[in-house]
C-alpha positions in Angstrom: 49.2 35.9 -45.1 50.3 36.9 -49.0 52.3 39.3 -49.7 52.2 42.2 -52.2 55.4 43.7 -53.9 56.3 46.4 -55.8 59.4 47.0 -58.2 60.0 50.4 -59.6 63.0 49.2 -61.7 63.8 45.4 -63.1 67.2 45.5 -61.4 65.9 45.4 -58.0 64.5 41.6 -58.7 67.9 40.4 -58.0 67.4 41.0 -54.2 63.8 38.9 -54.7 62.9 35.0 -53.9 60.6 34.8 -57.2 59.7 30.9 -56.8 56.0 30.3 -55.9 55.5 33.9 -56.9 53.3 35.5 -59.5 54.9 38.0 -61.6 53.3 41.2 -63.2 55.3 42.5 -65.9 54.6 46.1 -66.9 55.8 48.1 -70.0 53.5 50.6 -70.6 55.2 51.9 -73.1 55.0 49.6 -75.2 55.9 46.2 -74.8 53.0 45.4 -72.6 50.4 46.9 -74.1 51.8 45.8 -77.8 51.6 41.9 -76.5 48.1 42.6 -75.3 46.9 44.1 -78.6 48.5 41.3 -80.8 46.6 39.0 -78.5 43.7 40.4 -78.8 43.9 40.3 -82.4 44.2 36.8 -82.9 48.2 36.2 -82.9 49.0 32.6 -81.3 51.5 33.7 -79.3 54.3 35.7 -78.4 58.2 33.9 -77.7 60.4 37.1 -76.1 63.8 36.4 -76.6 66.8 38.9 -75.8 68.9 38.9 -78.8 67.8 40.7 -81.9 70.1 38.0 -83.3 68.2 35.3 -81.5 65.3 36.0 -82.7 66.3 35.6 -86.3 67.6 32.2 -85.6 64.7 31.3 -83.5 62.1 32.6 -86.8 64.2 29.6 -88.8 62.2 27.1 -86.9 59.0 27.7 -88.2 57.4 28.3 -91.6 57.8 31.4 -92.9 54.6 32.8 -93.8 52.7 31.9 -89.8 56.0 33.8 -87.9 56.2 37.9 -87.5 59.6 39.0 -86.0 59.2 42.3 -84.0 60.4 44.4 -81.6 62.9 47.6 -80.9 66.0 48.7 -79.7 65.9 52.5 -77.8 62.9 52.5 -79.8 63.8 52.3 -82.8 62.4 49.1 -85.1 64.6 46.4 -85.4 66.7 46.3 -89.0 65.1 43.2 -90.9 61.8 42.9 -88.7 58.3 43.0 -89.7 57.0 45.2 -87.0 58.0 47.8 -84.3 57.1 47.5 -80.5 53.7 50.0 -81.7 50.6 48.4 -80.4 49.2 50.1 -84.0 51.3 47.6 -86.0 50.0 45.2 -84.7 46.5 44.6 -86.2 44.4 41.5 -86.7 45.3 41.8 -90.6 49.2 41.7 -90.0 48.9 39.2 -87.0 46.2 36.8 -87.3 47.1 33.0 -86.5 51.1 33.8 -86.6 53.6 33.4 -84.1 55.1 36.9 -82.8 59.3 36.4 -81.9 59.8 39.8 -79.7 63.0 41.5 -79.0 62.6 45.0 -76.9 64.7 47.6 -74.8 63.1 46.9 -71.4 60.3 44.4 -71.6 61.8 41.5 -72.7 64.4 42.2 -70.5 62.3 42.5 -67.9 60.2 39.1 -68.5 63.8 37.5 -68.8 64.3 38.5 -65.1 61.3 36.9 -63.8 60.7 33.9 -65.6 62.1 32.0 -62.6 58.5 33.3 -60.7 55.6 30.9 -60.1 53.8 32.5 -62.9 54.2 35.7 -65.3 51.2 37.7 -66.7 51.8 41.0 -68.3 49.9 44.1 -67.1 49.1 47.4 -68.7 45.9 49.8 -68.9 44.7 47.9 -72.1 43.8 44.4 -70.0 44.0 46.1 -66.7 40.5 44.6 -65.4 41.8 41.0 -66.4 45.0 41.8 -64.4 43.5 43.0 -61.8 40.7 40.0 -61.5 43.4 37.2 -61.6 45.5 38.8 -58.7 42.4 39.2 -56.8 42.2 35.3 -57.1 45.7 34.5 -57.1 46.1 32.2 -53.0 49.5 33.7 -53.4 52.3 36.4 -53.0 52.2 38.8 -56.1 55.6 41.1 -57.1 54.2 44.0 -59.5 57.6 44.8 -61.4 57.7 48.2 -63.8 59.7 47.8 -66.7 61.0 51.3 -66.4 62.7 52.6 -69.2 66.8 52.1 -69.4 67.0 50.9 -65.8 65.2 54.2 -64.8 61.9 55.0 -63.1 58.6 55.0 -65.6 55.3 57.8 -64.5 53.4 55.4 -66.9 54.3 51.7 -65.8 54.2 53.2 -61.9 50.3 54.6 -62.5 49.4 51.3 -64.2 50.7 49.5 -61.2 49.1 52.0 -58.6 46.0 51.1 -60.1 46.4 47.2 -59.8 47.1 48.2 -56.0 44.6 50.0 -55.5 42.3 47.7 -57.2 44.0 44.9 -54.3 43.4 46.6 -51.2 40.6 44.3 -49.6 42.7 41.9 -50.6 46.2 43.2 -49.3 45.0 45.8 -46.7 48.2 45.9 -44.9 50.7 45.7 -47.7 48.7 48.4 -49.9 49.3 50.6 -47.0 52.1 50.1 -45.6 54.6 49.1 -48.2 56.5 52.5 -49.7 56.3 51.2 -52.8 53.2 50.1 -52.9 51.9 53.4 -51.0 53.9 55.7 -53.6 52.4 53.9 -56.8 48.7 54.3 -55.2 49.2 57.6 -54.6 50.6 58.0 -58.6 47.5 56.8 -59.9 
């Protein structure tokens, strides 16, 4: 039978087997839901990289004008960047057909942490139907992790996770109900 985990915090995927797993990244607020708007609005992709630094040397290997660096630390915009971690900066105007190098506080972080899982989507209330239709598909074990803000518990990422579980429990009847975590983020929402 699959399995069905939830992470309040990043940190606690270092007690996690993550192979043959898919991964659901939250940050509400905002790397998540700034991702899914960029996408939306015709970007080509997004490359998340740690290192404000990193991402500067990474923009050298493309053409200027089709690359956008963006992102925050303690959410403050980046010195140098184009764009923020706002979901509102990111409009089809600013990011149609470029490629998006992304450096935030938590997300990034986060997706660094589980990039060793089967597969990584990112979740958040903007695509939350299209999250929620590819785990019901998914013939495997799913780890939900919330992005929490500075290694701390996050209302928002926890209610967008309670509402992929909820959304799951014909699927995961057992886990959805027994599973504190799972429980607690259903009861959130």
């Amino acid at each position: 039978m699959n399995n069905l985990e939830t992470l309040f915090i990043p940190e606690e995927i270092k007690n996690i087997e993550l192979a043959g797993k898919l991964a659901v990244m939250i940050d509400v607020l905002r790397a998540s839901s700034t991702i899914i708007t960029a996408l939306a609005n015709g970007c080509r992709g997004f490359i998340p990289i740690l290192s404000p630094n990193q991402v500067k040397k990474k923009a050298q290997q493309f053409e200027k004008e089709g690359v956008l660096l963006g992102g925050e630390r303690e959410g403050i915009k980046i010195g140098g960047f184009d764009l923020g971690n706002s979901p509102r900066e990111y409009k089809r105007e600013a990011v149609k057909e470029k490629t998006i190098i992304f450096s935030t506080t938590n997300g990034v972080k986060t997706l660094e942490m589980v990039k060793s899982a089967y597969e990584v989507i990112i979740g958040s209330f903007l695509n939350l139907q299209a999250v929620c239709d590819y785990c019901t598909n998914y013939q495997g074990d799913i780890l939900i992790i919330c992005a929490g803000r500075e290694s701390k518990f996050s209302l928002e990422d926890t209610a967008c996770a309670g509402m992929i579980i909820n959304s799951l429990k014909d699927v995961f009847p057992v886990a959805c109900q027994e599973a504190d975590a799972n429980l607690a983020a259903r009861l959130l929402y």
